[in-house]
C-alpha positions in Angstrom: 0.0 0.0 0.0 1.2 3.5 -1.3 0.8 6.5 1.1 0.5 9.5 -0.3 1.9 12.9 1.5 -0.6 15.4 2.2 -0.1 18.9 0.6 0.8 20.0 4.2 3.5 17.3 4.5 4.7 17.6 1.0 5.1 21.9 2.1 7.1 21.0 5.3 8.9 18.3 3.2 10.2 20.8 0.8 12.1 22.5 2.8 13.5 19.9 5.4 17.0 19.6 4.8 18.8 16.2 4.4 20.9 14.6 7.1 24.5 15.1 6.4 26.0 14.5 10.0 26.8 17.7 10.4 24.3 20.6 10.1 24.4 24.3 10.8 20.9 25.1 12.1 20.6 29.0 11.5 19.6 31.7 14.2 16.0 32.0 15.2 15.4 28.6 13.8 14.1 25.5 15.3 14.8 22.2 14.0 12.8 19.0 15.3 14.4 15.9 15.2 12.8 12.6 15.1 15.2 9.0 15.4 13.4 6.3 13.9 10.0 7.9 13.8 10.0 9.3 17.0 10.6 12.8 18.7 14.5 12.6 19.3 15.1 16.3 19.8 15.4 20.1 18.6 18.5 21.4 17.4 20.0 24.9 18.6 21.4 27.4 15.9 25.1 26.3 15.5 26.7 23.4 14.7 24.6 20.1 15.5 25.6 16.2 14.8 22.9 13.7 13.4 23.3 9.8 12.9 22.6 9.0 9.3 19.5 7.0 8.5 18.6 7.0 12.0 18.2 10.8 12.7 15.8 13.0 10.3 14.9 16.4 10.4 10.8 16.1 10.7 9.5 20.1 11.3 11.6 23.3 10.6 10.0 26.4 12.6 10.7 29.7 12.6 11.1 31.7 15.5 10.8 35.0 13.5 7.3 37.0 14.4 5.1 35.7 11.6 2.4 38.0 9.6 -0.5 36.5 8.1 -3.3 37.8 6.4 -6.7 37.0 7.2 -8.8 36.8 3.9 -11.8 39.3 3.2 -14.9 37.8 4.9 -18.6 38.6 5.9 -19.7 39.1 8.9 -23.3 39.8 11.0 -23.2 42.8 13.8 -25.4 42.4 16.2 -27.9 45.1 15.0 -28.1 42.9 11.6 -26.0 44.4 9.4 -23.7 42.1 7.3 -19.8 43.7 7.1 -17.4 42.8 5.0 -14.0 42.5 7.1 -10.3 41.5 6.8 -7.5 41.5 8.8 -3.5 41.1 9.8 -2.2 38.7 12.6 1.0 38.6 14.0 2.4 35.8 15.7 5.0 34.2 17.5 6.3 30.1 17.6 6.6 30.0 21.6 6.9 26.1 21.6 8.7 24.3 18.2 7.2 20.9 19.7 3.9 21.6 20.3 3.7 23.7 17.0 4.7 20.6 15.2 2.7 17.6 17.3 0.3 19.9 18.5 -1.7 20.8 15.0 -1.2 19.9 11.4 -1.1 23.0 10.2 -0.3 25.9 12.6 -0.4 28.7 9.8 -4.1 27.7 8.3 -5.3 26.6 12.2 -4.1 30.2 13.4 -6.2 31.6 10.5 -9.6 30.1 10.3 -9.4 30.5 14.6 -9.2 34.3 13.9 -12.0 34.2 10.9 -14.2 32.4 13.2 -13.5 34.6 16.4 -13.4 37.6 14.5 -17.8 36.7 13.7 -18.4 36.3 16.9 -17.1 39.5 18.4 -18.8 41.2 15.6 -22.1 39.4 16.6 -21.8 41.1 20.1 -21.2 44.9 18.9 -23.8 47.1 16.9 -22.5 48.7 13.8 -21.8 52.3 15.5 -19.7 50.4 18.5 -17.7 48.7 15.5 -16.3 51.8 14.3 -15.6 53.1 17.8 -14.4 50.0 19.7 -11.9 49.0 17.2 -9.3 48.9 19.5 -11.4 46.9 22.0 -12.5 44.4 19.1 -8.6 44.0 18.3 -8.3 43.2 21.8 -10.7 41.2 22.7 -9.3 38.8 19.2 -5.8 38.5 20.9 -7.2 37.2 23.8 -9.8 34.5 22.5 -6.9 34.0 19.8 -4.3 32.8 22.6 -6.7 31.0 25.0 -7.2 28.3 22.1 -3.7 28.5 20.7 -2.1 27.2 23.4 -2.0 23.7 23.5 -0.5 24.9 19.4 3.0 26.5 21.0 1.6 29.5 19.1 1.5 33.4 20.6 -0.7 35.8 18.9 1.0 39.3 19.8 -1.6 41.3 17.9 -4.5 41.5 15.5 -5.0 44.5 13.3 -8.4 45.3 11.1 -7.2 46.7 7.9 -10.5 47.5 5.9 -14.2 47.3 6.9 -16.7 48.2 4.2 -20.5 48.0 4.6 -23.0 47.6 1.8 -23.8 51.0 0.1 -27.5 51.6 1.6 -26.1 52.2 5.3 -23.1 53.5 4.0 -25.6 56.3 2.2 -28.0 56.2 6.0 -24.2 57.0 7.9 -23.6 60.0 5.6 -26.6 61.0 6.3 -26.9 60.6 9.8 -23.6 62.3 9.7 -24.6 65.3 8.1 -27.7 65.6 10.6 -25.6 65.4 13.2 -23.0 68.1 11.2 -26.2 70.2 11.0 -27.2 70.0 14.7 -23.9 70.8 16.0 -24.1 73.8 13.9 -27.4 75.2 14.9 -26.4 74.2 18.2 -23.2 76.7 18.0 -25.1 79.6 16.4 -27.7 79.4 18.8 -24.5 79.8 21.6 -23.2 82.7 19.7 -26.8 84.3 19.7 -26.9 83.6 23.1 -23.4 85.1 24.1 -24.3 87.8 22.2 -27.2 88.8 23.8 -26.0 88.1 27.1 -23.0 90.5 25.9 -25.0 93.6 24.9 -27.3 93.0 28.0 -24.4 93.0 30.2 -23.2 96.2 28.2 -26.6 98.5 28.6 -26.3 97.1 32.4 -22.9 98.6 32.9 -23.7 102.1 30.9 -26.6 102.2 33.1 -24.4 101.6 36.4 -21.6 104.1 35.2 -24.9 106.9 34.1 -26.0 106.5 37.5 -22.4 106.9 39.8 -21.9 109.4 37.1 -25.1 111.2 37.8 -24.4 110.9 41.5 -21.2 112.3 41.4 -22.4 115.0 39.9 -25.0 115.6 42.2 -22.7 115.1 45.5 -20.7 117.7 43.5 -23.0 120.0 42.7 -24.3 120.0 46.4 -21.0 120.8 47.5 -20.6 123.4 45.0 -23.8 124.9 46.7 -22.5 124.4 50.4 -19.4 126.2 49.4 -21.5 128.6 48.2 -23.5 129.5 51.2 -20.2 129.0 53.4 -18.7 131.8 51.2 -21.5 133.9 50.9 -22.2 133.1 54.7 -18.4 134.2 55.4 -18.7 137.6 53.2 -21.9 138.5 55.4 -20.4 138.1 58.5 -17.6 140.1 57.5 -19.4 142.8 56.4 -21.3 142.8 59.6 -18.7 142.4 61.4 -16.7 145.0 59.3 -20.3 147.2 59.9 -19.8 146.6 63.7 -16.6 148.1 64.2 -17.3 151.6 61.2 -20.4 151.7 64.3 -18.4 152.0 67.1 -16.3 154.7 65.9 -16.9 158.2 66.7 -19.5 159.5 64.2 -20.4 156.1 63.2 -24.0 155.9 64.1 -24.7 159.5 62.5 -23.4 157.8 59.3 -25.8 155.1 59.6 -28.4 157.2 60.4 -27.7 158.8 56.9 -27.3 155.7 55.3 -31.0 154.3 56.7 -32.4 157.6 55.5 -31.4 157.5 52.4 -32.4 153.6 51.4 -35.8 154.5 53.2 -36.1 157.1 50.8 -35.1 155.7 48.0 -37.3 152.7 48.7 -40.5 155.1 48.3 -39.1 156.1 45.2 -39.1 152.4 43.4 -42.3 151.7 44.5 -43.9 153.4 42.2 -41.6 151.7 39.1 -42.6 147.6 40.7 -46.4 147.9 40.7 -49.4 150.1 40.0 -50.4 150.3 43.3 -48.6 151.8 45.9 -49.4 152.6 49.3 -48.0 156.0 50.7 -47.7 157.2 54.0 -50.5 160.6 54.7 -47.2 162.9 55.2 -44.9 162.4 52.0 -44.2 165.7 51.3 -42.6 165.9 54.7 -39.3 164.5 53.8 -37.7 166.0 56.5 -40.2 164.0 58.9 -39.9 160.9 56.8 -36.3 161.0 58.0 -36.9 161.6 60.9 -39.1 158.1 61.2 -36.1 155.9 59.6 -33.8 157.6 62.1 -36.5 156.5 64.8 -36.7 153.1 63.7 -32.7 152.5 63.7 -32.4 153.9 67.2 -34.7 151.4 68.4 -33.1 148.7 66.6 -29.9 149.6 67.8 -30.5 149.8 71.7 -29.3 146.7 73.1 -31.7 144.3 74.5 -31.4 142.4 77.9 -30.8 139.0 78.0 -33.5 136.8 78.6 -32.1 135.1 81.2 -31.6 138.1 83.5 -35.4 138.4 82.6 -36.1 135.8 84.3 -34.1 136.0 87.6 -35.6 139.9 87.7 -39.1 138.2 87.6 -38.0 135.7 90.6 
């Protein structure tokens, strides 16, 4: 009976190399041996001895991080929309004898594990959380990748999604969902601006009012003082001219001037009467001047007697 080599074996077979005694096994390279059909040993980069006939090199691996692209496949999210998705792996040979007793084919095993995983995380996200958990969804792919890879000597070090296209009636829904939301944002901002605007000039009139009105006190408190200065100077200039009045008085001949000064504003007084109103009233001897003179001089003498206090008044009446 004839076996025939699988396509797998016939790959690996290609490029095991013959038994020659002595073999230089390169650097990150692993090479399995097997003596008489069973697992003898792996050879260490350097120089490495073999018995002819009875040693052969079985498995080659490479210890090199390995890239391997996942095909283009489709895919269900969990809101029921089918993606088209494919991907890059990169991986690691941890273990060269579990990697070659563990699984025919660690290459294609590694692969259709991350096609399947790869459908069902997509079956657990919605089609938005796709797009924004694609970090997460790499993630979460190295970590169901390794948990099933181990018993395979293989490390997956990182999964990468290279191109996710969805068919073109959502892609035309997202564009316009995308615009809405474009649109909302906008009217949201303008209606800010408006907003900030208003808020601006009402906060503008408010402080024009507030500096009117400590202008319009100032003023005021200003124009008060203004005033009290005013009576305090005018108050001053009397008191001097009293005083000033006081002392012309009480020199010799003083009140005989006054007397001539009181005469003469009581006449003229009589005379203006006549040029303020229609009416006037006239005393019955106006063609005396000489006794009209004589009246003023009365009236000033009485004013100018001194009067007793009332105090002393008081204690005379006790």
């Amino acid at each position: 009976v004839t076996l025939w080599p699988t396509p797998v074996q016939q790959r690996w077979a290609s490029r095991l190399p013959m038994n020659t005694v002595v073999l230089f096994v390169p650097q990150q390279e692993a090479w399995v041996v097997q003596r008489m059909g069973r697992f003898h040993r792996i050879l260490e980069p350097g120089l490495n001895f073999l018995i002819p006939i009875l040693d052969q090199v079985r498995y080659v691996q490479s210890l090199k991080e390995i890239v391997i692209d996942i095909p283009e496949q489709s895919a269900v999210s969990q809101d029921n929309v089918t993606l088209q998705i494919d991907g890059v792996l990169f991986l690691r040979i941890l273990d060269p004898f579990k990697a070659s007793y563990g699984v025919e084919d660690p290459e294609y095993a590694v692969t259709q594990l991350a096609q399947t995983t790869m459908r069902s995380e997509l079956g657990k996200l919605t089609l938005d959380k796709v797009f924004r958990e694609r970090e997460s969804l790499n993630s979460n792919m190295v970590h169901s990748i390794n948990q099933a890879s181990d018993d395979w000597g293989i490390r997956c070090l990182r999964y990468e999604i290279k191109d996710i296209q969805v068919p073109p009636r959502v892609k035309d829904s997202m564009q316009m969902q995308v615009e809405a939301e474009r649109k909302k944002r906008a009217t949201v901002l303008e209606s800010e601006g408006t907003r900030e605007a208003d808020i601006n000039i009402a906060e503008g009139r408010k402080q024009s009012q507030i500096l009117a009105s400590e202008g319009e006190k100032a003023e005021q408190i200003n124009k008060a003082a203004g005033e009290a200065q005013a009576v305090l100077a005018k108050a001053e200039a009397k008191s001097k001219a009293i005083r000033l009045l006081s002392d012309a008085l009480a020199e010799q001949n003083g009140s005989a001037a006054a007397s001539l000064s009181v005469a003469e504003q009581y006449v003229s007084a009589f005379s203006n009467l006549a040029k303020e109103s229609n009416t006037v009233l006239l005393p019955s001897n106006t063609g005396d001047v000489s006794g009209m003179v004589t009246q003023a001089m009365s009236i000033y003498s009485r004013l100018a007697q001194p009067r007793p206090k009332v105090e002393s008044v008081k204690l005379e009446k006790e």
